[in-house]
C-alpha positions in Angstrom: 0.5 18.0 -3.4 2.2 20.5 -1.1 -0.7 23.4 -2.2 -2.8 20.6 -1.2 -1.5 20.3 2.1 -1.0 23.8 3.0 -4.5 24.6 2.2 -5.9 22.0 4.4 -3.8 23.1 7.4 -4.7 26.6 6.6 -8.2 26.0 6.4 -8.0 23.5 9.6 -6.5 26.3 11.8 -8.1 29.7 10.5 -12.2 28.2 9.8 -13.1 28.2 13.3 -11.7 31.9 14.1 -13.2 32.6 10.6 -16.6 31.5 12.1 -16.2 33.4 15.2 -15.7 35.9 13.4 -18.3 36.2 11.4 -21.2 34.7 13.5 -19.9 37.5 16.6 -19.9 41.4 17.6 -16.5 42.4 17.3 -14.9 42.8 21.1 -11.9 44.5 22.6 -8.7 42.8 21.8 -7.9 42.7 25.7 -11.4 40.6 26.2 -10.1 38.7 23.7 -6.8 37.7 25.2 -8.3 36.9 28.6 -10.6 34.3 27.1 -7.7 32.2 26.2 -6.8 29.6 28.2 -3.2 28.6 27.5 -1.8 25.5 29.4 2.2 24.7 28.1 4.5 22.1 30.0 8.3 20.8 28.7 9.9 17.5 30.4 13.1 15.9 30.3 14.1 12.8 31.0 17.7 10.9 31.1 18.8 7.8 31.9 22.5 7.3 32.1 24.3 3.6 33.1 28.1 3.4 33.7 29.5 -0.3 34.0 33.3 -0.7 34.3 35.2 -4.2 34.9 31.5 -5.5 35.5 31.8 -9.2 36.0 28.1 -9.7 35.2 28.4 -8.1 32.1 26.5 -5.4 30.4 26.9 -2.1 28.4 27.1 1.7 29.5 24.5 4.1 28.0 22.6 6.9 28.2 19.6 8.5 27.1 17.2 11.3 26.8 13.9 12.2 26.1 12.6 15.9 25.5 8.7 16.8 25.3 6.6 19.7 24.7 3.0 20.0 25.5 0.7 23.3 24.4 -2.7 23.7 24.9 -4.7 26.6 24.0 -9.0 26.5 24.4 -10.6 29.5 23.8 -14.4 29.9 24.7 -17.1 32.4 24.0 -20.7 32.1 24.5 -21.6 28.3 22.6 -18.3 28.5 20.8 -15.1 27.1 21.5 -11.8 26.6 19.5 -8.8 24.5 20.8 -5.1 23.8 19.6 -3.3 21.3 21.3 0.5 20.7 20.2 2.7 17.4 21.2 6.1 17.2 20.2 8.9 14.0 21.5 11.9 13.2 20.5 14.7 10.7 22.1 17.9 9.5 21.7 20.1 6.8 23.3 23.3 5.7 22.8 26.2 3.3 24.2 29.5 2.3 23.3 29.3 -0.6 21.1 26.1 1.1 18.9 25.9 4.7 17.7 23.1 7.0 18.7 20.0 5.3 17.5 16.3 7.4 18.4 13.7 6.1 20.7 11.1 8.5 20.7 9.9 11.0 17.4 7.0 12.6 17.6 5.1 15.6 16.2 1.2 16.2 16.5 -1.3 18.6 15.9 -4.7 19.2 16.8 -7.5 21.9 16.1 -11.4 21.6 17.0 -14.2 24.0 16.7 -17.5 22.6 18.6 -20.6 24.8 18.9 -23.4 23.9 21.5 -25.8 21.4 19.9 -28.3 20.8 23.5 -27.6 19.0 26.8 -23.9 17.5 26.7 -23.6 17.7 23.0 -22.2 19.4 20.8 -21.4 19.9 16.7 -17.6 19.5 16.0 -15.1 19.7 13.2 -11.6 18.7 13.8 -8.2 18.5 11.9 -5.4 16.2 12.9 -1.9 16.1 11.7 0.6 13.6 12.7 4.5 13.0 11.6 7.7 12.5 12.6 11.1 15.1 12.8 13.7 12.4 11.7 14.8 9.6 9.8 14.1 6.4 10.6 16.3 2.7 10.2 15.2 -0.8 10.8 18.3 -1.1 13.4 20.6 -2.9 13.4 20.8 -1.9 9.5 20.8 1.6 10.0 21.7 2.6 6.2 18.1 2.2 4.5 15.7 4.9 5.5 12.2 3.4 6.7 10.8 6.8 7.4 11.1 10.4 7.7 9.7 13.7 8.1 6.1 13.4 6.1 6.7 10.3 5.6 4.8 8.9 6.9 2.2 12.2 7.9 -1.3 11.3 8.5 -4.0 14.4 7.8 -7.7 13.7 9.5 -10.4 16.3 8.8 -13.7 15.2 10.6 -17.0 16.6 11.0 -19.5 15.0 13.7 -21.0 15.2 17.3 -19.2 15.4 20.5 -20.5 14.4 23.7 -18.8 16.0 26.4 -20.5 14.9 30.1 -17.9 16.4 32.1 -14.4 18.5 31.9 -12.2 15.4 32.0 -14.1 13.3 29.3 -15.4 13.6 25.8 -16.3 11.4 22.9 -16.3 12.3 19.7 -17.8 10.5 16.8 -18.0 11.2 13.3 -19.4 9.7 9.9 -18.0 11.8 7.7 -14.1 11.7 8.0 -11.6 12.1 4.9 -7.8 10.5 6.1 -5.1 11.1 3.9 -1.9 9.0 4.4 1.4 11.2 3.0 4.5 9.4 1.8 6.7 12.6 0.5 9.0 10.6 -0.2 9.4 8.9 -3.9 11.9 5.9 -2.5 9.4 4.8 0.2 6.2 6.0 -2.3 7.4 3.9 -4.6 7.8 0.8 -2.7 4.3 1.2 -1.4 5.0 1.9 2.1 2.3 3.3 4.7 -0.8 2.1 2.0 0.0 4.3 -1.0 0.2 2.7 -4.1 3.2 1.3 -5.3 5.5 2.4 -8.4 4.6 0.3 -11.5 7.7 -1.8 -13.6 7.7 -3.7 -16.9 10.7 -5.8 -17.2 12.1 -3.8 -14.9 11.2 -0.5 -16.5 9.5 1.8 -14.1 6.5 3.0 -15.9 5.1 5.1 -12.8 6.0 6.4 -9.9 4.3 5.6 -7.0 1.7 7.9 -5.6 2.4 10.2 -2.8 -1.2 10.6 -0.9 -3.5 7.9 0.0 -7.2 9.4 0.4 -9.5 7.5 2.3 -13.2 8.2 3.8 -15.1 6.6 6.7 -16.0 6.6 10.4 -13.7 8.4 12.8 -14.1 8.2 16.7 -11.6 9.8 19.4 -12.4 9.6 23.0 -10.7 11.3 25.5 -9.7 11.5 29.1 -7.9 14.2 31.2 -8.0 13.6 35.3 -6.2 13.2 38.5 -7.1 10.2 39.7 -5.2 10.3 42.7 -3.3 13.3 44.7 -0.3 13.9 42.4 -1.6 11.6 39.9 -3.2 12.6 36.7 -3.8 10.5 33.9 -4.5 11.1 30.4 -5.9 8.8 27.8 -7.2 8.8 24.2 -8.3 6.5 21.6 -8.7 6.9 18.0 -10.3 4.8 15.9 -10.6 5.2 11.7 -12.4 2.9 9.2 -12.5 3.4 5.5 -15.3 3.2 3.8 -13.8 2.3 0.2 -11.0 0.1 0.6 -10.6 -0.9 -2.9 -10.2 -4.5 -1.0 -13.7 -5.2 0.3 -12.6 -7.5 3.0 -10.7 -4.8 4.6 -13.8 -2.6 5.0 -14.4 -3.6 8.0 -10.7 -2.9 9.5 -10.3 0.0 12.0 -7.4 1.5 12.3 -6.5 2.3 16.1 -4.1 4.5 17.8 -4.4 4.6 21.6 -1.9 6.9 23.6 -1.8 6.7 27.5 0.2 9.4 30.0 0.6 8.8 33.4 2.0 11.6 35.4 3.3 10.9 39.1 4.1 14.4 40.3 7.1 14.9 42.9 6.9 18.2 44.0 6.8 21.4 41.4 9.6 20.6 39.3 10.5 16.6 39.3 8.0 14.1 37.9 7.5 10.4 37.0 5.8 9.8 33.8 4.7 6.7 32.2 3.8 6.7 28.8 2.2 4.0 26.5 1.3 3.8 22.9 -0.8 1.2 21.1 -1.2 1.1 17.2 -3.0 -0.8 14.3 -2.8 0.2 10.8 -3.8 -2.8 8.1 -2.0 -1.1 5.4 1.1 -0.9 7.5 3.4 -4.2 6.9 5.7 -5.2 9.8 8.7 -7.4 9.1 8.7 -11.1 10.6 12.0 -12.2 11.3 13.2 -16.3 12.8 16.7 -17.3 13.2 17.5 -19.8 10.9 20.9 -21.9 11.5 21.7 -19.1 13.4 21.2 -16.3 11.4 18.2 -13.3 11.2 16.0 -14.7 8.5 13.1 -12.3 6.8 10.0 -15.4 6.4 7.4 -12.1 5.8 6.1 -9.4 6.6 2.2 -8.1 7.6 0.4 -5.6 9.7 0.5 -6.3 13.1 -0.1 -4.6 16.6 2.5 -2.3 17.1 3.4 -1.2 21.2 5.6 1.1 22.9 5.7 1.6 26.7 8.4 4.4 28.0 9.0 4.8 31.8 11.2 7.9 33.4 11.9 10.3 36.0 12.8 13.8 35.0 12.3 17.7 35.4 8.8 18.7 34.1 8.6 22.2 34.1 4.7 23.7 33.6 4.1 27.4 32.3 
């Protein structure tokens, strides 16, 4: 499985250059370098509360978040290639709770487009998606729920973008192969993320569960990228998957959604505001339903269901 994955990213990042390559004159390295445009930003955030004696009660804490933005486009007559890298992590922590993350986050993107007519254009793109750390259904912070590749989502896509302006782009394609990674046996072999589950006979495991879950359908990613206002730039995109052969029939017509929102209130050259939201749907992803019962935290099941996360903060963004 891991030559399986390697080969993929390898092929993802080193086609389009490949292409270039081939399909070009060879130019002077210098040329080469110029053509690249390389945009690269790093933020942090922290939020620290100190409470002593306070009648109203409450708890001292403090927290962090660190992210890393890279951008590189590179363009040459009706080629272009970009890689775009997001990386987030967070922590927060208090005295009655031990550090506990809020934010884990590592993402890769690579396209090649080549100039179809008008605003459109043919496209292949690779998407890679994970995490850096373990992760814990808190409070019960001793059974792992995740970790690094586990999940890790892999997207290759081949389609049509349509590209009307700088700041906007949609990109659709019918042709898409998703593969959901669990490289983890524990988590594999419950069947977590989709992948199919470890088989038992009285109790006997007879199979481990399977790692990788393959899946093939529609995938559609729109994307926006402008200041709306003086000092304010927003940035927005939508991804939407459907597979094509869910071995369940009813769930063909499911789409799995991931929406991701940035709002970016610039201070002056080195202090920001930044808003950030996230919006996911994944059917084959089961979320715990919990109701207190007599008044304890009863489990009463579990299913997919919309999952949100909205993070607000002011910090030092420094662009490069």
């Amino acid at each position: 499985m891991k030559r399986i994955l390697a080969s993929i990213l390898l092929v993802g990042g080193l086609l389009p250059h490949a292409i270039m390559a081939e399909t070009e004159p060879s130019i002077d390295s210098s040329n080469v370098q110029k053509k690249w445009e390389i945009n690269s930003s790093v933020a942090l955030n922290l939020n620290q509360l100190h409470l002593s004696n306070w009648a109203e009660g409450g708890e001292s804490s403090m927290s962090g978040v660190m992210w890393f933005n890279f951008a590189a486009t590179h363009t040459k007559k009706k080629y272009t290639v970009t890689h775009q890298l997001t990386a987030g992590y967070g922590l927060l922590t208090n005295r009655e709770r031990d550090i506990r993350k809020t934010e884990d986050r590592l993402e890769y993107l690579s396209s090649f487009s080549y100039k179809a007519f008008k605003n459109w254009n043919y496209m292949t793109q690779i998407n890679f998606r994970t995490q850096f750390s373990n992760g814990y259904r808190y409070p019960n912070d001793s059974v792992i729920i995740s970790t690094f590749m586990a999940p890790a989502y892999i997207t290759l896509s081949l389609g049509m973008q349509y590209k009307p302006s700088d700041f906007f782009s949609v990109f659709i394609s019918p042709a898409s192969g998703k593969f959901t990674v669990v490289a983890n046996q524990e988590l594999a072999d419950k069947g977590a993320y989709g992948v199919s589950p470890a088989v038992y006979v009285n109790d006997t495991l007879i199979a481990h569960g399977t790692m990788v879950k393959p899946e093939f359908g529609i995938n559609f990613n729109a994307s926006l990228k402008k200041e709306v206002f003086t000092n304010v730039n927003l940035e927005s995109r939508l991804l939407l998957h459907n597979n094509y052969l869910d071995t369940d029939p009813g769930n063909r017509w499911n789409f799995d959604v991931n929406w991701d929102a940035l709002i970016n209130f610039t201070v002056n050259k080195t202090m920001s505001t930044t808003l950030r939201m996230n919006l996911i749907y994944d059917h084959n992803v089961k979320i715990n339903d919990y109701k207190i019962i007599d008044g304890q935290k009863t489990l009463i099941g579990s299913g997919p269901r919309t999952q949100f996360k909205e993070s607000f903060g002011i910090g030092i963004n420094y662009k490069f």
